[in-house]
PDB file of N, CA, C and O in Angstrom, chain B, residues numbered from 101:
ATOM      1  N   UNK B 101      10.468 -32.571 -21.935  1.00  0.00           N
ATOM      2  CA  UNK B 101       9.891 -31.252 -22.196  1.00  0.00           C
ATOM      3  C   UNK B 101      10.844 -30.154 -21.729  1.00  0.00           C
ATOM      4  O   UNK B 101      11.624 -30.289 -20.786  1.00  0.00           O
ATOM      5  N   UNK B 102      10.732 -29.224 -22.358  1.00  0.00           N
ATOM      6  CA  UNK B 102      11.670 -27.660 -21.652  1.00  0.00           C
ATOM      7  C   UNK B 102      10.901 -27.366 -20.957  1.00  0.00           C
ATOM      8  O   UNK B 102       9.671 -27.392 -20.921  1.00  0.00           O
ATOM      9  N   UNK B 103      12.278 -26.823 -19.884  1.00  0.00           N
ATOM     10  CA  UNK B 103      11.754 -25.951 -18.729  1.00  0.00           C
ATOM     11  C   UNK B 103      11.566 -24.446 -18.922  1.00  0.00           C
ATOM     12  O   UNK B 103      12.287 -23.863 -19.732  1.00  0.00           O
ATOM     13  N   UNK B 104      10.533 -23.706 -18.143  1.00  0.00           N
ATOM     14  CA  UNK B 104      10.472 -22.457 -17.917  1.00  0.00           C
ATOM     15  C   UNK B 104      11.639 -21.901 -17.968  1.00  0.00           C
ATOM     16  O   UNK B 104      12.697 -22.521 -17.849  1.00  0.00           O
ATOM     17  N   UNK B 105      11.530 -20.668 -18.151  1.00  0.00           N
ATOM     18  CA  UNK B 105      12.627 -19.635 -18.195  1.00  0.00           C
ATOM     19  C   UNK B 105      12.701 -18.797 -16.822  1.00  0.00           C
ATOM     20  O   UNK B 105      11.767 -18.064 -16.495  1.00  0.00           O
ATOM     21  N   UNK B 106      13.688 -18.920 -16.152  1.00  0.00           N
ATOM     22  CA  UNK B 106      13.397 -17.815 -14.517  1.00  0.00           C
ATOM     23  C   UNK B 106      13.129 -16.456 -15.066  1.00  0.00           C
ATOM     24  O   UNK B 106      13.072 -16.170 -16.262  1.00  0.00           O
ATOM     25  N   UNK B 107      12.940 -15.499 -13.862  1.00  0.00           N
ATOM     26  CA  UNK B 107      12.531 -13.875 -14.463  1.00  0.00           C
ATOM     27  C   UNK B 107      13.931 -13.735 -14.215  1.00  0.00           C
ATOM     28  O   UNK B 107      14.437 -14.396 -13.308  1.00  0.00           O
ATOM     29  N   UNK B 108      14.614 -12.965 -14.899  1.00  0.00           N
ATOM     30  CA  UNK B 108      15.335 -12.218 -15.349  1.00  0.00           C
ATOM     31  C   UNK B 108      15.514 -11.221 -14.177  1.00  0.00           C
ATOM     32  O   UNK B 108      16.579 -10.703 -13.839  1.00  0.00           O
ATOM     33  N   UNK B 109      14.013 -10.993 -13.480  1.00  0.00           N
ATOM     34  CA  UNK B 109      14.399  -9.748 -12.529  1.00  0.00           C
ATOM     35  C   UNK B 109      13.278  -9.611 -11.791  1.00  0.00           C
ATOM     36  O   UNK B 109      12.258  -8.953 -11.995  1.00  0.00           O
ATOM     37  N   UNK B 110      13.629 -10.380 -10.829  1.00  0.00           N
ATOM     38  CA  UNK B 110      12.179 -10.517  -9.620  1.00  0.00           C
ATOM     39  C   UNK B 110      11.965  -8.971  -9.317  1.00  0.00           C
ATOM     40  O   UNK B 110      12.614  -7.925  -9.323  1.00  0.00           O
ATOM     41  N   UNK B 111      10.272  -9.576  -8.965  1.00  0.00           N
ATOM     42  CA  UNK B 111       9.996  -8.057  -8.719  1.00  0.00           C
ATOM     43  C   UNK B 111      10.650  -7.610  -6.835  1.00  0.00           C
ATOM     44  O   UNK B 111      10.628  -8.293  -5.810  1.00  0.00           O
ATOM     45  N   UNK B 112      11.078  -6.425  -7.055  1.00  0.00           N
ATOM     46  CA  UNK B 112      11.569  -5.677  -6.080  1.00  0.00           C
ATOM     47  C   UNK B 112      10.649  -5.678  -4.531  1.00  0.00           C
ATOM     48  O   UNK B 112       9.719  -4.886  -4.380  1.00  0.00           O
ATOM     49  N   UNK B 113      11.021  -6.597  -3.518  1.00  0.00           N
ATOM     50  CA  UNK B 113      10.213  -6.365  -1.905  1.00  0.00           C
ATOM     51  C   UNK B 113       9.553  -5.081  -1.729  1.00  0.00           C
ATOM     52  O   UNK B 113      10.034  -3.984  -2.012  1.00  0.00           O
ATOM     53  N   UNK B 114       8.512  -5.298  -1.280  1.00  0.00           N
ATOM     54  CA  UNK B 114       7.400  -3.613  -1.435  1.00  0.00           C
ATOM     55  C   UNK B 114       6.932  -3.453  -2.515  1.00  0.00           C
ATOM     56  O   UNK B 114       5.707  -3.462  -2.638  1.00  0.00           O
ATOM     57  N   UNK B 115       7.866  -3.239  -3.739  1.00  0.00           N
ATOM     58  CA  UNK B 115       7.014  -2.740  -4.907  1.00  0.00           C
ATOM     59  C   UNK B 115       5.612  -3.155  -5.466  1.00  0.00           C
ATOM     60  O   UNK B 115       5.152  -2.297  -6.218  1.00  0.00           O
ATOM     61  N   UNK B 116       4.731  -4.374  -5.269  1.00  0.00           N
ATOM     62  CA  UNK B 116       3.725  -4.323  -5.262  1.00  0.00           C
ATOM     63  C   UNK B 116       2.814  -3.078  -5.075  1.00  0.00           C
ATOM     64  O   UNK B 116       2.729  -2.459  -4.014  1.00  0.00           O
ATOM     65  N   UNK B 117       1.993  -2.706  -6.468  1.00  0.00           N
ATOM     66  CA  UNK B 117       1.128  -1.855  -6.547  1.00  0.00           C
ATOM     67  C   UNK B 117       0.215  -1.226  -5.188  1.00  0.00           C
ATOM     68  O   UNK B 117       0.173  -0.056  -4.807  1.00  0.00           O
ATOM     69  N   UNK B 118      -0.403  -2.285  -4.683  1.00  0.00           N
ATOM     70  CA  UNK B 118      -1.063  -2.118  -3.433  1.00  0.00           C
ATOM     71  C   UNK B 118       0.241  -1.334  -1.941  1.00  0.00           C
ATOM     72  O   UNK B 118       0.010  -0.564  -1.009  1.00  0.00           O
ATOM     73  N   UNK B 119       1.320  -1.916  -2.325  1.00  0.00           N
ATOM     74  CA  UNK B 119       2.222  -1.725  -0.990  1.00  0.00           C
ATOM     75  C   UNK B 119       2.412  -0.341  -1.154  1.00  0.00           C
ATOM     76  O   UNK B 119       2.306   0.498  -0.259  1.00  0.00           O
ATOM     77  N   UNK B 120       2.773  -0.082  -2.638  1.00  0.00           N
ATOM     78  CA  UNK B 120       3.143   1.493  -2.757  1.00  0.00           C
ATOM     79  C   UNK B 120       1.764   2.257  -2.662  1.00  0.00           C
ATOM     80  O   UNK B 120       1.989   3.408  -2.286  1.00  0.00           O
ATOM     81  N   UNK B 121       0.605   2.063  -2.840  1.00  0.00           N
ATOM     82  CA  UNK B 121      -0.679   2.604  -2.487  1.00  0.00           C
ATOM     83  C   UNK B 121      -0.928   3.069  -0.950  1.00  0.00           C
ATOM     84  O   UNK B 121      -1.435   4.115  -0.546  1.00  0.00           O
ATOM     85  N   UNK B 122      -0.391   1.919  -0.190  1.00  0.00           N
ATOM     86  CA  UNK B 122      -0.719   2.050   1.291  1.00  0.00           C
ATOM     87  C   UNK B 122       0.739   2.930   1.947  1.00  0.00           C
ATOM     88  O   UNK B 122       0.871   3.506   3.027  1.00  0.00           O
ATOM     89  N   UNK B 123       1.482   2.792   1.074  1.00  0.00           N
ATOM     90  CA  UNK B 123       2.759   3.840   1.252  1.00  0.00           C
ATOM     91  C   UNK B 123       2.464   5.404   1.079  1.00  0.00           C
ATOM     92  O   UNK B 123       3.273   6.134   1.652  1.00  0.00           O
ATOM     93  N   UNK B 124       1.552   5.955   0.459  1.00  0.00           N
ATOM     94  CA  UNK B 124       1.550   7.143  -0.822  1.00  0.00           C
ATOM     95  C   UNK B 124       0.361   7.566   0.495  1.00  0.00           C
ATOM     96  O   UNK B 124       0.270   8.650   1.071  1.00  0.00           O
ATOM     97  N   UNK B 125      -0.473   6.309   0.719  1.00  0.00           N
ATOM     98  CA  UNK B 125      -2.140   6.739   1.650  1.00  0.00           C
ATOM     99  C   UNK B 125      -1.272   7.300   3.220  1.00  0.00           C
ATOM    100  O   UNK B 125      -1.521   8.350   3.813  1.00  0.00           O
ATOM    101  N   UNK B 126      -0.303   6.330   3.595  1.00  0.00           N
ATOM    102  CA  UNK B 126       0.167   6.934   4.717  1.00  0.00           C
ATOM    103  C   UNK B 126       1.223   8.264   4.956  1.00  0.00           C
ATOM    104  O   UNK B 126       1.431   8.812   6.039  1.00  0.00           O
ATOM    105  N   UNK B 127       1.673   8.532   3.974  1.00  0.00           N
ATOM    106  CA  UNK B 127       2.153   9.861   3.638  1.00  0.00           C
ATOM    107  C   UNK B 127       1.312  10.897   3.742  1.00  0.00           C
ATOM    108  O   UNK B 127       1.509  11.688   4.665  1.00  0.00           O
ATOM    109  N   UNK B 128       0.369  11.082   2.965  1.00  0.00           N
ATOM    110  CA  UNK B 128      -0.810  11.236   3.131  1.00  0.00           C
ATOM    111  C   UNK B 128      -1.364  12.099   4.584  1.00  0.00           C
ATOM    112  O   UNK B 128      -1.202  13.243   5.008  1.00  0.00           O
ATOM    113  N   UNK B 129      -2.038  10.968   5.027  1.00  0.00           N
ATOM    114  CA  UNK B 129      -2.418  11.084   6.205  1.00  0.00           C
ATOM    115  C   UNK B 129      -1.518  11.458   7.560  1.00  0.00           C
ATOM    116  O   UNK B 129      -1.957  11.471   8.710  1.00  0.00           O
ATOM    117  N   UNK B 130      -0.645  11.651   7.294  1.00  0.00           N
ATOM    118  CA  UNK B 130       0.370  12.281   7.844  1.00  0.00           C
ATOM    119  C   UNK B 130       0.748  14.037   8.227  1.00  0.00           C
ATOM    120  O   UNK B 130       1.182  14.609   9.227  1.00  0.00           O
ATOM    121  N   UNK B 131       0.361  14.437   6.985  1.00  0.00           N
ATOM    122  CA  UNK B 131       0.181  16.113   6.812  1.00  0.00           C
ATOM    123  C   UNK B 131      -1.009  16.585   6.445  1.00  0.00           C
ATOM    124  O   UNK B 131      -1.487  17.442   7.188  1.00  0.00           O
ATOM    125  N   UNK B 132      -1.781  16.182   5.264  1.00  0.00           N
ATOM    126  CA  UNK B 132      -3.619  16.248   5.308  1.00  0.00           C
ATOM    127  C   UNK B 132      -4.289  16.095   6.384  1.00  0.00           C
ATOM    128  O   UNK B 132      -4.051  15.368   7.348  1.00  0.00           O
ATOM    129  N   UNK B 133      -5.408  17.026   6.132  1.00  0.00           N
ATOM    130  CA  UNK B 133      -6.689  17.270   6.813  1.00  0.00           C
ATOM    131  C   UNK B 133      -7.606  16.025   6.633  1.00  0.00           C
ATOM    132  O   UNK B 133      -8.439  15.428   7.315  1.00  0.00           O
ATOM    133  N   UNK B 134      -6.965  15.896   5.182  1.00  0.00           N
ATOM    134  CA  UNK B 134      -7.940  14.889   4.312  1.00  0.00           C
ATOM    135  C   UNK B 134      -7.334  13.632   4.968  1.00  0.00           C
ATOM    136  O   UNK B 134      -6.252  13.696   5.551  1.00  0.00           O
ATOM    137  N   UNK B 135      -7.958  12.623   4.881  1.00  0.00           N
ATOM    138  CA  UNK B 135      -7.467  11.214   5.194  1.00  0.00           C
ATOM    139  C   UNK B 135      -8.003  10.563   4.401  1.00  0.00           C
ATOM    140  O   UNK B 135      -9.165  10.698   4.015  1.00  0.00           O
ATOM    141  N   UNK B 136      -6.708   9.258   3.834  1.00  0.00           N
ATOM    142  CA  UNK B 136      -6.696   8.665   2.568  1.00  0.00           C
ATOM    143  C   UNK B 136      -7.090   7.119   3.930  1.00  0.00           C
ATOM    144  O   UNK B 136      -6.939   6.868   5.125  1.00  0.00           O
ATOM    145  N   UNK B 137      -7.607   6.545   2.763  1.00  0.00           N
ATOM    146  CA  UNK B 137      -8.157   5.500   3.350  1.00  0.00           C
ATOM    147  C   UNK B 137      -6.639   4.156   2.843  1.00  0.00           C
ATOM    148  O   UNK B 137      -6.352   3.881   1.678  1.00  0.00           O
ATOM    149  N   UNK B 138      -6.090   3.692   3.830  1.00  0.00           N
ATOM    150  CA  UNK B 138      -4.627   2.826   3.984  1.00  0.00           C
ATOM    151  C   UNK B 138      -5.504   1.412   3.800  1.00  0.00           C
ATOM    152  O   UNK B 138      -6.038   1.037   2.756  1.00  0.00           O
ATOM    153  N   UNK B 139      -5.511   0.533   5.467  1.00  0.00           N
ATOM    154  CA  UNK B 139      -6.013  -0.729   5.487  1.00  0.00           C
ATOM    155  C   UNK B 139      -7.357  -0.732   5.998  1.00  0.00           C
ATOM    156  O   UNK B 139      -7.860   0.383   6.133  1.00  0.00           O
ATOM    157  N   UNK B 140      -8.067  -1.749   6.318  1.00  0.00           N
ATOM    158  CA  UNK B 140      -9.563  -1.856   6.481  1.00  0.00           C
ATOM    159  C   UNK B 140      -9.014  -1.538   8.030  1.00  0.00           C
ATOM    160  O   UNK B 140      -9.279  -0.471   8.582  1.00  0.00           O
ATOM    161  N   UNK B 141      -8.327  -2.443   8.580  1.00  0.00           N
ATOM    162  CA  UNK B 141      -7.650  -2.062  10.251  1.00  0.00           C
ATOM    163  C   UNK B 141      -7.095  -0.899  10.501  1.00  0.00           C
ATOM    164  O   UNK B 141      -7.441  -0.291  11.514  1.00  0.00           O
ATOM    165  N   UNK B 142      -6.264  -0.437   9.753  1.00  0.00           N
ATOM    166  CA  UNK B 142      -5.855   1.050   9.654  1.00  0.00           C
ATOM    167  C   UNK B 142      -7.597   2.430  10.109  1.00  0.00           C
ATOM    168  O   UNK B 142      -8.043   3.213  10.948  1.00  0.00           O
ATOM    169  N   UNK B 143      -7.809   1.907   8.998  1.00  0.00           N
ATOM    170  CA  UNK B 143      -8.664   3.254   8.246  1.00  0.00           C
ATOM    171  C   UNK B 143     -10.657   3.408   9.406  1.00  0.00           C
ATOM    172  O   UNK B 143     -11.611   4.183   9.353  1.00  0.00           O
ATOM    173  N   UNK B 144     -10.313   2.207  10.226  1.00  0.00           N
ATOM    174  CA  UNK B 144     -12.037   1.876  10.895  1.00  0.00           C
ATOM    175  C   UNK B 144     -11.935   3.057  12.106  1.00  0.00           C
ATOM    176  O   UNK B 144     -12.460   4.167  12.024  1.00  0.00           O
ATOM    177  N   UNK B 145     -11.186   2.589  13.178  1.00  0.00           N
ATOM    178  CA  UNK B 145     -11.230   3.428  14.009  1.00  0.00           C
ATOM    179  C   UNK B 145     -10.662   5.161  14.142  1.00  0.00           C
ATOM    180  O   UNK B 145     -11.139   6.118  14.753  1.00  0.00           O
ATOM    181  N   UNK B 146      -9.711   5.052  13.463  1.00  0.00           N
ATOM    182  CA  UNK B 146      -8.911   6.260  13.358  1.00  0.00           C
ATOM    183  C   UNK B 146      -9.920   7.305  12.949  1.00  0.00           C
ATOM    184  O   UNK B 146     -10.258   8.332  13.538  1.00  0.00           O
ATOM    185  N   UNK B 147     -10.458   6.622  11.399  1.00  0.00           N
ATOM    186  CA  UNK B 147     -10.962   7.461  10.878  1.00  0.00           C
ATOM    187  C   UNK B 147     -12.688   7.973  11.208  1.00  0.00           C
ATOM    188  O   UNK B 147     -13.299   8.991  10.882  1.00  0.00           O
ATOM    189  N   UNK B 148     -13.076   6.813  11.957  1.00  0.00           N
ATOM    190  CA  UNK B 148     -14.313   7.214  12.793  1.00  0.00           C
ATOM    191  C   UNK B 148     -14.014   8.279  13.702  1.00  0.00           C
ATOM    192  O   UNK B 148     -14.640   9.332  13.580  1.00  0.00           O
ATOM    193  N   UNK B 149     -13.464   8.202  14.268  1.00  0.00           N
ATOM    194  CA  UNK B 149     -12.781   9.320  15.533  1.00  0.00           C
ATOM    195  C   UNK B 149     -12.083  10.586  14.912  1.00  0.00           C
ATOM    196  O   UNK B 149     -11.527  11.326  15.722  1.00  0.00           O
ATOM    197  N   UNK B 150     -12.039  10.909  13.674  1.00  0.00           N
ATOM    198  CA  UNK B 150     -11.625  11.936  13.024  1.00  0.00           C
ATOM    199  C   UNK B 150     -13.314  12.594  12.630  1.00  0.00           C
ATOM    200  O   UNK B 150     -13.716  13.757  12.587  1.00  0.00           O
ATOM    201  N   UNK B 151     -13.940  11.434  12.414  1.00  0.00           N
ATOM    202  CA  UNK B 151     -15.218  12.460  11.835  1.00  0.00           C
ATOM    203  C   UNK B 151     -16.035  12.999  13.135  1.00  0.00           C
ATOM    204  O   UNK B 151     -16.998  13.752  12.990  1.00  0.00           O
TER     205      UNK B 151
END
């Protein structure tokens, strides 16, 4: 039988949708008032203690 074909072009370390999400949320929360919700561990205490 033939084998698979490799990718051509692995996807890039970080670039996962979610990684750049929790990238964009911690930017974010960095200069905003507003706070973007990052990880479930991130986002519990911090953000209790903000409200």
């Amino acid at each position: 039988m033939g084998k698979p074909k490799k990718r051509t072009s692995p996807r890039a370390t970080g670039a996962r949708r979610s990684h750049l999400v929790v990238k964009l949320a911690r930017a974010v929360n960095k200069k905003s008032p507003v706070k973007a919700y990052t990880t479930r561990r991130e986002s519990g205490k911090k953000l209790a203690a903000v409200k």
